[in-house]
N, C-alpha and C positions, 0 to 999 in steps of 0.2 A: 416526946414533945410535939404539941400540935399548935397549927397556925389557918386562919381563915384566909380562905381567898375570896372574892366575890360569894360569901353565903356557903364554900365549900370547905369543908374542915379535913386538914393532911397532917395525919399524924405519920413521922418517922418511925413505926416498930423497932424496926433492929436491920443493918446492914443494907438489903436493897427492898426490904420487908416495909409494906407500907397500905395504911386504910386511910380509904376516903370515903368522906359521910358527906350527904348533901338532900337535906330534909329527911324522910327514912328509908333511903335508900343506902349502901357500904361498899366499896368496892374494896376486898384487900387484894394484895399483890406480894407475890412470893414471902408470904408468911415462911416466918424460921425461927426456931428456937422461941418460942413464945410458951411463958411460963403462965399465963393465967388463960381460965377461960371467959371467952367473950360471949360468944356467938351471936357476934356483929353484921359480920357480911354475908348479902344476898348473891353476893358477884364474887368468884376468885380467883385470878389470876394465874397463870405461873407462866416465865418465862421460857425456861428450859427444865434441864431434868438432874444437873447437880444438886447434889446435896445441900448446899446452902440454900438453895433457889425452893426447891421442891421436897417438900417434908407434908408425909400425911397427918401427922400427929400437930403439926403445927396447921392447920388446914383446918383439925377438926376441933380446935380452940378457939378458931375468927371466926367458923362458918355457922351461918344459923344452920335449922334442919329447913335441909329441901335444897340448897344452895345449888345454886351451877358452877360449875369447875372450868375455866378454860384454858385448855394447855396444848404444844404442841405433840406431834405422835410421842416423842419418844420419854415425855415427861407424862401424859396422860397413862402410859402404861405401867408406872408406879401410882398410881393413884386410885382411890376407889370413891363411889359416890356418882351423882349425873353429873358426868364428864363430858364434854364437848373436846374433840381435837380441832386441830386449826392450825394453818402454815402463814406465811407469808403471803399478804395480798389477798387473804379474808377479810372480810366484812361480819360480823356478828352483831346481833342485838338480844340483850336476855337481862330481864328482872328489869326493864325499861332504857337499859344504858347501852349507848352504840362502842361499839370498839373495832376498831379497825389495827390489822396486826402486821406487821413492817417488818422488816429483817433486823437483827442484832447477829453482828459475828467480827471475828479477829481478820486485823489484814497485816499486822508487825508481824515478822519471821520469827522471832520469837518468843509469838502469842500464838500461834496458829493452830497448834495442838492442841490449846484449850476450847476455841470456839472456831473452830475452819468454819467457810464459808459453804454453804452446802449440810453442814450440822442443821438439825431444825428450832436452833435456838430463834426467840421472838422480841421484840419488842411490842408496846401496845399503843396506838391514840384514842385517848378516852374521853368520850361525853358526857360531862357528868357537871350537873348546874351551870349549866352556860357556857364553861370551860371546856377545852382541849386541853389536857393534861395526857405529856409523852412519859411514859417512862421505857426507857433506852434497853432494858435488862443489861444484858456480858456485852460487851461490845468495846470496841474499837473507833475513831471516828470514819465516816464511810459515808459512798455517795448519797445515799438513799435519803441521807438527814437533810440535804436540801431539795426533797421533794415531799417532805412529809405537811407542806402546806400552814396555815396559820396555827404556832401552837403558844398557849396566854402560861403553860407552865411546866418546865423541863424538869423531868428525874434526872440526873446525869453521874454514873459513875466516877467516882474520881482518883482512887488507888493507884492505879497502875497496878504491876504483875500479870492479872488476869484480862484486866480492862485500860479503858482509859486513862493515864494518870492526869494530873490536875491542869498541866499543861495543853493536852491532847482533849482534855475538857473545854478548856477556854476555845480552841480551836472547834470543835461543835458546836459551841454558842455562835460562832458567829456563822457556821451554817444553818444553823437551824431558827435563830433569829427570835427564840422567845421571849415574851415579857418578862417572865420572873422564872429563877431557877433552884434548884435546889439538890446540892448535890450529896452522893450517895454512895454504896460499896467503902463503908469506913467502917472503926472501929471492933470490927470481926475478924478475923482469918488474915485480912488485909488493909494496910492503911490504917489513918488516924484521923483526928480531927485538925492536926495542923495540915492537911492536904487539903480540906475543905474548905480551911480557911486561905491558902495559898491559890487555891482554885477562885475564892472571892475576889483573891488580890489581882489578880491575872484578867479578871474577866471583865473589872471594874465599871463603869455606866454602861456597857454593851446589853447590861438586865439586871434585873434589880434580882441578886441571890440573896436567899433565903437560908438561913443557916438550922439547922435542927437539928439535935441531940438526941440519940435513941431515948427509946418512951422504956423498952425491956433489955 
């Protein structure tokens, strides 16, 4: 299911799996489990290096030929293709779109196992058609989201187990302060859509959420 933002088009793929078009330009983001071929995006994402997150076979369905990959060490190291690595507190530009890459990690005792602090999992701030669009990856709520600056459109987690639940979502939004959001990490592995929508209810005129249905 996809939705326009200012001229930029976000389709929900599947779980945290997500492409943005914005004139012919595509960014996808931790492609997973994708059953048709695209080869859509000039840009791809990956947070970390779980299996949800980081699938080559799902990489090689969104990614036109020639694509850049951007991932951190230890999810770059499953991957093949022009790879770029990237930590926390990069700055990138490739295929004309800036992305600037933030920490994502657990700070609940226990979640910690899944995403410790110090793991090279990422999040991304991305430039693309005028927008700032954050997407959070595995994460927790944490200090960094009130330093990540003006963002017009939030990815946010909302499960719980691994990440934020829907609660610990609405609690992000109001650090992080975006216009419109749109939450994520459901109907896969973990979570549903009534999280999503309990995370609408919770968060109420703080941002106008965005509800979207996987597209696969």
């Amino acid at each position: 299911m996809s939705v326009r933002v200012n001229g930029v088009e976000i389709t929900l793929l599947k779980h945290d799996a997500f492409l943005l078009r914005s004139g012919d330009v595509a960014v996808a983001i931790d492609p997973y489990q994708l059953k048709k071929k695209r080869n859509e995006a000039d840009l791809v994402l990956i947070t970390h290096d779980h299996f949800d997150h980081c699938e080559q076979s799902s990489v090689d369905l969104v990614a036109k030929p020639g694509a850049v990959i951007v991932a951190p060490k230890s999810a770059a190291a499953k991957l093949t293709g022009e790879v770029k690595v990237v930590q926390a507190g990069d700055q990138v530009t490739e295929k004309g779109v800036t992305v600037r890459v933030v920490p994502a990690y657990n700070v609940r005792a226990d979640r910690q196992n899944f995403h410790p602090k110090g793991y090279d999992g990422v999040g991304y701030l991305i430039h693309l058609g005028g927008l700032v669009i954050y997407h959070a990856g595995d994460t927790d709520v944490i200090p960094e989201m009130e330093t990540l600056g003006p963002v017009d459109l939030a990815l946010l987690p909302v499960s719980g187990t691994y990440v934020m639940d829907a609660r610990e979502a609405a609690e992000a939004v109001q650090k992080i302060r975006p216009k419109r959001v749109i939450p994520m990490h459901w109907g896969a592995i973990v979570g549903s859509r009534a999280d999503a929508v309990e995370f609408q209810k919770l968060v109420g005129d703080q941002a106008e959420v965005i509800l979207l249905d996987p597209e696969e």
